[in-house]
C-alpha positions in Angstrom: -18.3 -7.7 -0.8 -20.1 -8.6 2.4 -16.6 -10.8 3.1 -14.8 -7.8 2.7 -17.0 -5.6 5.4 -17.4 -8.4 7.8 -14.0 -10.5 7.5 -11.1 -9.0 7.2 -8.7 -12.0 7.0 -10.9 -12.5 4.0 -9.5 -9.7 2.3 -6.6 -11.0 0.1 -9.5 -13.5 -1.7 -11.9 -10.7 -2.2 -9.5 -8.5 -3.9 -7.8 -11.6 -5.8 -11.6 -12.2 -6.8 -12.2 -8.2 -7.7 -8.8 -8.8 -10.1 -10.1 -11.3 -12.3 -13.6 -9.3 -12.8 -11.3 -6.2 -13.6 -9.3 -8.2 -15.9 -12.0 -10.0 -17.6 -14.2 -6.4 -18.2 -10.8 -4.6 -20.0 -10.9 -7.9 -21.9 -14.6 -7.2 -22.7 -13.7 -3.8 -23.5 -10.9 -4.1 -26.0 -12.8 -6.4 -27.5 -15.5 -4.3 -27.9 -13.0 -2.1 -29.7 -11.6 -4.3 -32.0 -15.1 -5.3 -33.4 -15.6 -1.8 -34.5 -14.9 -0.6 -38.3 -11.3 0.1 -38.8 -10.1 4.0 -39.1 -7.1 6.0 -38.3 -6.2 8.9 -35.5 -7.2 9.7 -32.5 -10.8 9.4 -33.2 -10.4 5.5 -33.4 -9.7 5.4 -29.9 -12.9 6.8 -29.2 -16.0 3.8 -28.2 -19.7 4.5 -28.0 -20.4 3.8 -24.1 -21.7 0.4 -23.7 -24.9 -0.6 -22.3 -24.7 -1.6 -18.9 -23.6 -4.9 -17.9 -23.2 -7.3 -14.6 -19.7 -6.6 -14.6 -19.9 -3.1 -14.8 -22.3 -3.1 -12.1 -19.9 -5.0 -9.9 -17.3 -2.6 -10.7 -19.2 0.3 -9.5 -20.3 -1.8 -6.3 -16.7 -2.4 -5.4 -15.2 1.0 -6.1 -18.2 2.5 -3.9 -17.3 0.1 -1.4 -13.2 0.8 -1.4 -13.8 3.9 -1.5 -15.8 4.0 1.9 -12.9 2.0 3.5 -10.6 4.4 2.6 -12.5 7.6 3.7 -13.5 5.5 6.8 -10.2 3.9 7.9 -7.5 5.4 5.5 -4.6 4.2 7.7 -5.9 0.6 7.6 -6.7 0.7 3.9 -5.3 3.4 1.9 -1.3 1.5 1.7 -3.0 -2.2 0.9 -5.5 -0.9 -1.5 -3.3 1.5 -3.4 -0.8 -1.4 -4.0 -3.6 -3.3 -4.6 -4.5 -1.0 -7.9 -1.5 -0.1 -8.7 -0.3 -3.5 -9.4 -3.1 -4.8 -11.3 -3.0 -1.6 -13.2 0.6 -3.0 -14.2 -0.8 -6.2 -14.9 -3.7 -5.3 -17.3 -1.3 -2.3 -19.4 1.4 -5.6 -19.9 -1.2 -8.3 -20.3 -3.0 -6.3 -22.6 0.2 -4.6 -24.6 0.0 -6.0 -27.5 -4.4 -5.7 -28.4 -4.9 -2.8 -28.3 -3.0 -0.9 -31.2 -2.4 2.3 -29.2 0.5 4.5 -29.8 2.3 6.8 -27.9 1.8 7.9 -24.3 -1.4 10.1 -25.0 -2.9 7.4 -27.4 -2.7 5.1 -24.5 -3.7 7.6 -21.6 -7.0 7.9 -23.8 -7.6 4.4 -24.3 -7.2 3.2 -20.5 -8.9 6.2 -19.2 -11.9 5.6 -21.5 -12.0 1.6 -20.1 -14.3 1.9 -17.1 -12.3 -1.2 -15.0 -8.7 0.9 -15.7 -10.1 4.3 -15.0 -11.9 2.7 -11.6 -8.2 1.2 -10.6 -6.9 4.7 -10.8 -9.2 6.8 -9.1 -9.1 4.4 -5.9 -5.2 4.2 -6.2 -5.5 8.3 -6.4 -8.1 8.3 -3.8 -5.8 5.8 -1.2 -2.6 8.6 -2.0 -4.6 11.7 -1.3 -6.3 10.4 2.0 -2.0 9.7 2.5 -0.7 12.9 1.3 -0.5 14.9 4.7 1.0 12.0 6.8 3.0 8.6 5.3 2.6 8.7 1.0 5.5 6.8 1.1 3.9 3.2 0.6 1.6 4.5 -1.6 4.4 5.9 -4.0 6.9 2.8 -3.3 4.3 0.4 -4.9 4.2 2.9 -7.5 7.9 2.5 -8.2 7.6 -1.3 -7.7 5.2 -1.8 -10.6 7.2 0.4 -12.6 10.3 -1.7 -12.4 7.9 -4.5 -13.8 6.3 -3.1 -16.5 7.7 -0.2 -17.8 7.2 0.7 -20.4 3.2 -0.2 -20.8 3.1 1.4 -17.1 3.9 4.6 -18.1 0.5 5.7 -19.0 -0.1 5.3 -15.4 2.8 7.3 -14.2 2.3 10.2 -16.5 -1.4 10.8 -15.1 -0.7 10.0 -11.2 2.7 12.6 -12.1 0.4 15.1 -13.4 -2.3 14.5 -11.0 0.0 15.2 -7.9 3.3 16.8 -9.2 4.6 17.8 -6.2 4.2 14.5 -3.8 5.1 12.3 -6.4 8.5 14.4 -7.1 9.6 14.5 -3.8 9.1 10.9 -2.3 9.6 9.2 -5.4 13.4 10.9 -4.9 13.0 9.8 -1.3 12.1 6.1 -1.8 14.6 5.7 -4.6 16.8 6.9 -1.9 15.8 4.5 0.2 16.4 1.6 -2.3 19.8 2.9 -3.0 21.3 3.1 0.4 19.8 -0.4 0.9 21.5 -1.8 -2.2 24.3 0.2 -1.1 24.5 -1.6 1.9 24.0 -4.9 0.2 26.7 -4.5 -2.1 28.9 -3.5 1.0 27.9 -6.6 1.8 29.0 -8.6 -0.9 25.2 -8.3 -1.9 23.4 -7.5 -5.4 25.2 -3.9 -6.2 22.1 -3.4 -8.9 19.6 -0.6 -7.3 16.2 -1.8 -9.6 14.4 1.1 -8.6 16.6 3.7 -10.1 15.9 3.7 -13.9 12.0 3.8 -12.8 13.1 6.9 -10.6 14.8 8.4 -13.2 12.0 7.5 -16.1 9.1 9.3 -13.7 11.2 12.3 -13.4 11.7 12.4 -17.1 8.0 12.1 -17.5 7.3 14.8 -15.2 10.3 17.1 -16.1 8.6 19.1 -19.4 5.7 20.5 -17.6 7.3 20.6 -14.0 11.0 20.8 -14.4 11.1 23.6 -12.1 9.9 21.8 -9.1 12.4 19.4 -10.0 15.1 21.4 -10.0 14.2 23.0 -7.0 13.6 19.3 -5.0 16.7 18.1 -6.8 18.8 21.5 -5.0 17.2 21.1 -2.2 18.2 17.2 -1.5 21.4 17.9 -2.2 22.0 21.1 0.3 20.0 18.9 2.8 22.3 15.8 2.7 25.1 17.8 3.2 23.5 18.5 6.9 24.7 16.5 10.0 22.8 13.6 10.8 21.5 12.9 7.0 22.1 9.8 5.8 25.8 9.8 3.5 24.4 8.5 0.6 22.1 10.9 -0.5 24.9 12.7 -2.8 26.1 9.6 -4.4 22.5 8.8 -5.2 21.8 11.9 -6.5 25.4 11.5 -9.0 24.2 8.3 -10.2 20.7 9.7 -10.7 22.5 12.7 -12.9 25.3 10.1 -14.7 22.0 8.1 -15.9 20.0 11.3 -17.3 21.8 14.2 -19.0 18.4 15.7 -18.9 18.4 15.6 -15.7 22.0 17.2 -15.2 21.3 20.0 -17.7 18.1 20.8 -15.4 20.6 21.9 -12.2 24.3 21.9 -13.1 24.0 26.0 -13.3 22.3 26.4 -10.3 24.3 24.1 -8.6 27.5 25.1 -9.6 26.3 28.9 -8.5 25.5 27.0 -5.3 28.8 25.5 -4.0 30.2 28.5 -2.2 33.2 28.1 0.2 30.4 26.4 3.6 28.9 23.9 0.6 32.4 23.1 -0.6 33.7 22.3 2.9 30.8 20.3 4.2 31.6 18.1 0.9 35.1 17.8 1.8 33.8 17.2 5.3 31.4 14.3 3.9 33.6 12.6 1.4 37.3 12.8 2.7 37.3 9.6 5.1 36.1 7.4 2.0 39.1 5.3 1.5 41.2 5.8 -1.4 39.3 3.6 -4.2 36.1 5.2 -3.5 37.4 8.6 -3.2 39.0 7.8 -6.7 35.8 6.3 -8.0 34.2 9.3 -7.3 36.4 11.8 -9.1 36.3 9.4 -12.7 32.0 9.8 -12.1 32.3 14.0 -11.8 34.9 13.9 -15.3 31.8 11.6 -17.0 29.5 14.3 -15.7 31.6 17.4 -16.6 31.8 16.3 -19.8 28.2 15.2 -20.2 27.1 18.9 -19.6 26.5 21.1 -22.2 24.6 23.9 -20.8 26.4 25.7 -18.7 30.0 23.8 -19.1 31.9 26.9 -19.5 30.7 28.2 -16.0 31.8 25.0 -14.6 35.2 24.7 -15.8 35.5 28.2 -14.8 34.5 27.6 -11.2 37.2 24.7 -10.9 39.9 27.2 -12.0 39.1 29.4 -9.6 38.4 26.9 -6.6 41.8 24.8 -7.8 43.7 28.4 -7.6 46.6 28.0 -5.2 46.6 30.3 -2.0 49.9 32.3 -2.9 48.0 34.2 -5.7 45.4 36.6 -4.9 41.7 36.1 -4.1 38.8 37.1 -3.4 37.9 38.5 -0.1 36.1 36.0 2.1 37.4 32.8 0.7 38.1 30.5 3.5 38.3 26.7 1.5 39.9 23.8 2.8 42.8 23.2 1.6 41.7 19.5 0.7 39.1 21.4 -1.7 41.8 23.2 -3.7 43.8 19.8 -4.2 40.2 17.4 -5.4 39.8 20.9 -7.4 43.0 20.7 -9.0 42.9 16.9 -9.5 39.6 17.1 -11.0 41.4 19.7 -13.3 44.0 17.3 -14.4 41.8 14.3 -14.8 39.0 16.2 -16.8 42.2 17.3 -18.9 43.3 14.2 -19.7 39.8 12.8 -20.4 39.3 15.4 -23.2 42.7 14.6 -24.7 41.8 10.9 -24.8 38.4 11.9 -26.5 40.3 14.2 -29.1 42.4 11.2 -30.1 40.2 8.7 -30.5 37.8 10.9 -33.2 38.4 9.3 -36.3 39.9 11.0 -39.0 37.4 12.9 -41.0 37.0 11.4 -44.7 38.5 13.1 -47.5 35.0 14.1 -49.1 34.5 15.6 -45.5 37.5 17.8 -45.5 
């Protein structure tokens, strides 16, 4: 600890040191657990709290210690520290996976919380993204996404309780860094690069955490990312991210696709045109077969949306409503999307099989 205070360049041992004390108390502690007399429920989770020990002592020596760094200097230490926990938090849950006997996300929220080296880890990570909050979270929530890709799904325990503990922050730059991740892909693949985007699926898994208690503030940051990358000067992948974000959770789609489809009046509809009409031609076509996937992914709210291309593909000779002023390019991708959404249904018709005689 005294390394740590009076050497900085010492820091990356001390904390490798600090790791293999945290590791070896969650060892001591499931241990501790599985030495007690078998039962089942929650209850079993439960451990009387153990005398202390030289380890816990360090513990609390180091977390009092962090923690000072981070009040004192939280733009020196907050990103490094945070990443720091967060990772070793990863480590332990997929180290210790298979030990501990826990079931479900709450099961494992109450045994990890209840382990004194795991519940340390997450108040300093919490600690190093709330001294962040009101300036740069993003590194702070990009390590968070890292360690997810790694070791989902015995991280999830960690996501759930950092999601519920800052709903909000974690909402909106977890969308922002996967956006991040998916324009650099993007222009990797462009490239001739890696065309996966890791980061997505853990974007998409930490929203589907979050969405049954705070689906409206996902909706809501969802809308909002979409009207904003439509403005001049945002960066032109932020719709296609947010269409690969709703092709890989139909949760996710059902949570907007009204409000969204209310959305796209004639301004909305030409700044799309606006955005995606000098893609060249395989792209552009690329584009239209992901919208038929997603039209006929959504079930709430489908009628509205066949309904609204009907009325956008409507040529100009017949009569409509006052104040409609679409490019004409709109009306034609509306008809087209029409026609291919047509034939997509026909080709799902045909290939039902036959129902069974006992069926009929």
């Amino acid at each position: 600890m005294r390394l740590l205070c009076r050497l900085p360049v010492a820091r990356h041992a001390v904390l490798q040191h600090l790791a293999g004390l945290f590791d070896a108390h969650v060892c001591s502690h499931l241990r501790l657990r599985s030495e007690l007399p078998s039962s089942s429920g929650p209850s079993s989770l439960l451990l009387p709290s153990p005398a202390p020990s030289a380890l816990s002592e360090v513990i609390h020596e180091a977390q009092r210690l962090l923690l000072s760094f981070i009040k004192a200097k939280p733009k020196a230490w907050a990103s490094p520290l945070a990443a720091w926990a967060v990772e070793l938090l990863g480590q332990l849950s997929s180290k210790y996976s298979g030990r501990h006997g826990a079931r479900g996300l709450n099961e494992l929220l109450q045994l990890w919380m209840q382990c004194e080296a795991t519940r340390t880890l997450m108040d300093i990570y919490a600690q190093c993204l709330a001294a962040l909050i009101a300036s740069c979270p993003d590194a702070c929530v990009d390590a968070l996404l890292d360690t997810s890709v790694q070791h989902s799904p015995h991280f999830d325990w960690v996501v759930a309780h950092i999601g519920g503990s800052f709903p909000d922050t974690i909402i909106s730059r977890v969308l922002s860094c996967g956006l991040k991740d998916f324009c650099a892909h993007g222009d990797a693949a462009t490239a001739g690069g890696d065309k996966r985007v890791p980061k997505l699926a853990s974007v998409v898994g930490i929203l589907g955490h979050l969405a049954s208690r705070h689906g409206a503030s996902i909706k809501r940051e969802l809308l909002r990312m979409f009207h904003d990358g439509l403005a001049p000067g945002q960066h032109k992948a932020t719709v296609p991210f947010l269409l690969q974000l709703a092709l890989m959770s139909p949760p996710l789609l059902g949570t907007v696709a009204a409000e969204l489809v209310d959305s796209l009046k004639p301004p909305v509809l030409n700044q799309l045109h606006q955005r995606f009409s000098p893609l060249p031609r395989d792209e552009l076509d690329a584009t239209v077969a992901l919208l038929v996937r997603l039209i006929c992914q959504t079930a709430a709210g489908a009628y509205r949306t066949l309904q609204f291309l009907l009325d956008t593909a409507m040529p100009t000779s017949v009569i409509t409503p006052p104040g409609l002023a679409l490019h004409d390019g709109v009306r034609e991708v509306c008809d087209r999307l029409v026609a291919a959404l047509l034939l997509q249904l026909q080709k799902l018709v045909h290939n039902r099989g036959a129902p069974a005689l006992g069926d009929a």
